[in-house]
N, C-alpha and C positions, 0 to 999 in steps of 0.2 A: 504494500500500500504506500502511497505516497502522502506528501503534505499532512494534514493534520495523521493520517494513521502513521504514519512512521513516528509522528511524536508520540502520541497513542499506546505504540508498540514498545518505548522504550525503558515503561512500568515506573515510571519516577517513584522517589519515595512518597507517602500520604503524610500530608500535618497530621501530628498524634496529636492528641485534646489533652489536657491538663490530668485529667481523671478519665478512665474507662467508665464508658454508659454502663452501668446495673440497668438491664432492661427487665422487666417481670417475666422473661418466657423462660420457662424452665426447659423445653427441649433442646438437648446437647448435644455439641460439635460431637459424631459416631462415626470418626471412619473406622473401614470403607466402604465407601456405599454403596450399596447393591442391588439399587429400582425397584426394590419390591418395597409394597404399600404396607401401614401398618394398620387397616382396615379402614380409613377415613373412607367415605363415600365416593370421592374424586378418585382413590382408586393410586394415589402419589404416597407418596412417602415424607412424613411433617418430622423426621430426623433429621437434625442440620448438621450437613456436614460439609467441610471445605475437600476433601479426599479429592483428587483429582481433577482439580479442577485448570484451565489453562493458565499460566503464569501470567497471561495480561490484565486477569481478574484481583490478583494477591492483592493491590492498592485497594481495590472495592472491600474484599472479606477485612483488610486491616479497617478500612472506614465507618465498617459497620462493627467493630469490636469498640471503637474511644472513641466516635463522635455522640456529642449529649443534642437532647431535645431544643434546645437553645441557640446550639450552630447551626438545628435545618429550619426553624422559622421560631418567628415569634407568636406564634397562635398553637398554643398549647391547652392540652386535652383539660375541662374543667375540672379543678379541683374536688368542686362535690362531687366527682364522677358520671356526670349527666353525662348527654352527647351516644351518639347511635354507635356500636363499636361497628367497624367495616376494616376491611382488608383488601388492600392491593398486589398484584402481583407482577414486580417488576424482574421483567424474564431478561438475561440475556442470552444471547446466541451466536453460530458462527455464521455470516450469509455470503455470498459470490466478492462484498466487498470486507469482510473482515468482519469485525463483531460487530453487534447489532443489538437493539433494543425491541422487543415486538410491543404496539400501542394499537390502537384501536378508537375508531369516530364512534359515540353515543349518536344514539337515536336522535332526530331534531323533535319526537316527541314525546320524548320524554320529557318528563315534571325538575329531574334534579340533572342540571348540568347537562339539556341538550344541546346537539350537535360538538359538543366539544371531544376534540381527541384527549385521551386518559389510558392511563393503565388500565388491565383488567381487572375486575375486582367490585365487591360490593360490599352488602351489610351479612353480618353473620346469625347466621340460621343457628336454632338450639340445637340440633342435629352435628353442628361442627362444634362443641364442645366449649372448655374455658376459656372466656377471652382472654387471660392473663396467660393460661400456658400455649397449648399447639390450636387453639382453635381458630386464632387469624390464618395459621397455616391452611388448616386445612379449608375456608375460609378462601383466601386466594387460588390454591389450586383447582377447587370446585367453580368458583365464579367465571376464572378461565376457560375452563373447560365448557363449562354452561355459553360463555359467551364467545367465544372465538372458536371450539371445535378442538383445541389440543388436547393429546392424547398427556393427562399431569404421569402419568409412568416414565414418559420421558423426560419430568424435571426433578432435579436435584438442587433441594433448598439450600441455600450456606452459610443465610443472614437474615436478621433485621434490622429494621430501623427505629427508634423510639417513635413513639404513637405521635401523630399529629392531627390537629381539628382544623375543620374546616367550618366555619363561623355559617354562611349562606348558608346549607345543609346540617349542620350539627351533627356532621360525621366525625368520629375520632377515629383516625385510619393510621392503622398497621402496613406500613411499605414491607413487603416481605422478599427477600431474591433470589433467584432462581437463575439456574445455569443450565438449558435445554440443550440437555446432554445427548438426547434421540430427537432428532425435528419431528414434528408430522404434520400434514397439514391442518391447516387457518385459514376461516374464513367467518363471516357471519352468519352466524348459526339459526340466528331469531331477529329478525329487520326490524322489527318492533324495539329491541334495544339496543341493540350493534347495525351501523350504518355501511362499516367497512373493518378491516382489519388489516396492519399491513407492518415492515419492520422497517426502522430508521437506523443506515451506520450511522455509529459511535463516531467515525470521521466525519459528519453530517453535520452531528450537535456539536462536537468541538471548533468546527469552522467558524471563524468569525461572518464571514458571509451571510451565516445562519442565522447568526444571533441579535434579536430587535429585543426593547425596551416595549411591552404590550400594555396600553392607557386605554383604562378604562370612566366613561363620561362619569360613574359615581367616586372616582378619586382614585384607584388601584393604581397599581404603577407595578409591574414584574418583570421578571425574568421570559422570554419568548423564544420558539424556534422555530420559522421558515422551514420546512423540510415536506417531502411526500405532499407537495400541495396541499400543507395542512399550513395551519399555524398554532402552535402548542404551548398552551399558556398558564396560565391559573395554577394552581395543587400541581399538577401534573410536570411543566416546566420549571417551578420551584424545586421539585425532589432532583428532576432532572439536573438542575444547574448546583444542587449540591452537593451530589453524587460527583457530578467531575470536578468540581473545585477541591473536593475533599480527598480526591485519586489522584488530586497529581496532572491530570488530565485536561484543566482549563486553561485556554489559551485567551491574551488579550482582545478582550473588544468594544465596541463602541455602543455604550449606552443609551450615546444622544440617540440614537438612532430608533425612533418611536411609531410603533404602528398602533392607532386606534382601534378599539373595541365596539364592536354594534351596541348600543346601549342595553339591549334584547339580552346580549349575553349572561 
């Protein structure tokens, strides 16, 4: 790969945080991993383990061990514990241009965050167990699979992320990640809430080319990515831009550079 994956590829070290996140999930780093499920419904395996995984990743597994709640935004999950628990699943992969991220457009009608491109992932069913230990896991894998068509036997969890809220919705969401160790295919499974499904390279989102300033008319101001004739903003470009900031992986760009938001949004 060239230009941005060559930098990409050259694994810089990750800023360590002062203190390692204490996150509440009790399921443990278990190599090595072996694709089988440990009954969840999704049919995945909610055992986190880094075992195998590509050396371009190690910045990501380091980021998701010492980054706190606090370095990836300031909208954090209510203290009385109110707030919907929900789970994302941020998959990577390997694709024709090197590694990659799979996202996916919501439905334009949907009630919560339509048409926006997002991870995969929703709210958690009783069915997917405690929210505090594997049940975002299982949780992501199931939403996935429900919404995009992956087969979750082909993903190997390796991390999380501390919980974050999302204020418009009252979701408190579990970023969880995943290394699709077997592809299968994706697509939109149900039009009614998936509009498309499709993967962005990692050389994509780090290109500054990519990267706009997304202004929204009620005051927002964020992180945004041009890419796959989307534009990726909100929750979803937030995780994104601190995921590579935190790997090592972020390259200079230019802020000013602002694209407005339909009010609708």
């Amino acid at each position: 790969m060239t230009g941005a994956t060559q930098n990409h590829r050259a694994e810089p070290a990750v800023p360590r945080a002062a203190t390692a996140y204490e996150g509440p999930y009790e399921a443990p780093y278990e190599p090595p991993y072996d694709g089988q499920g440990d009954g969840g419904r999704g049919g995945g395996s909610t055992a986190l383990s880094a075992h195998g995984l590509p050396g371009w990743l190690d910045p990501v597994v380091e980021a998701a061990r010492t980054v706190r709640p606090q370095q990836l935004s300031r909208f954090l999950p209510p203290e009385d514990g109110g707030g919907r628990q929900s789970a994302v699943l941020i998959l990577f992969g390997e694709g024709p241009r090197g590694p990659e991220l799979l996202l996916m457009e919501r439905a334009g009608t949907l009630r919560s965050h339509p048409g926006q491109p997002s991870f995969p992932g929703g709210a958690l069913d009783p069915g997917d167990g405690d929210p505090h230990t594997t049940g975002p896991l299982r949780a992501a894998l199931r939403e996935a699979q429900e919404e995009t068509g992956l087969d979750p036997a082909g993903v190997q969890l390796f991390g999380v992320l501390p919980r974050l809220y999302i204020p418009v919705s009252g979701f408190v969401v579990t970023p969880v990640l995943g290394w699709w160790r077997t592809p299968s295919p994706v697509g939109a499974v149900d039009p009614a809430e998936t509009a498309r499904v499709f993967t962005v390279p990692v050389a994509d989102l780090t290109d500054p080319a990519h990267r706009v300033t997304a202004v929204h008319p009620r005051g927002y101001h964020g992180p945004a990515f041009t890419v796959e004739s989307a534009l990726v903003w909100g929750f979803t470009a937030g995780v994104i831009d601190r995921i590579l900031h935190f790997a090592g992986w972020e390259r200079p760009w230019d802020r000013s550079r602002e694209v407005p938001l339909d009010w609708r949004a």
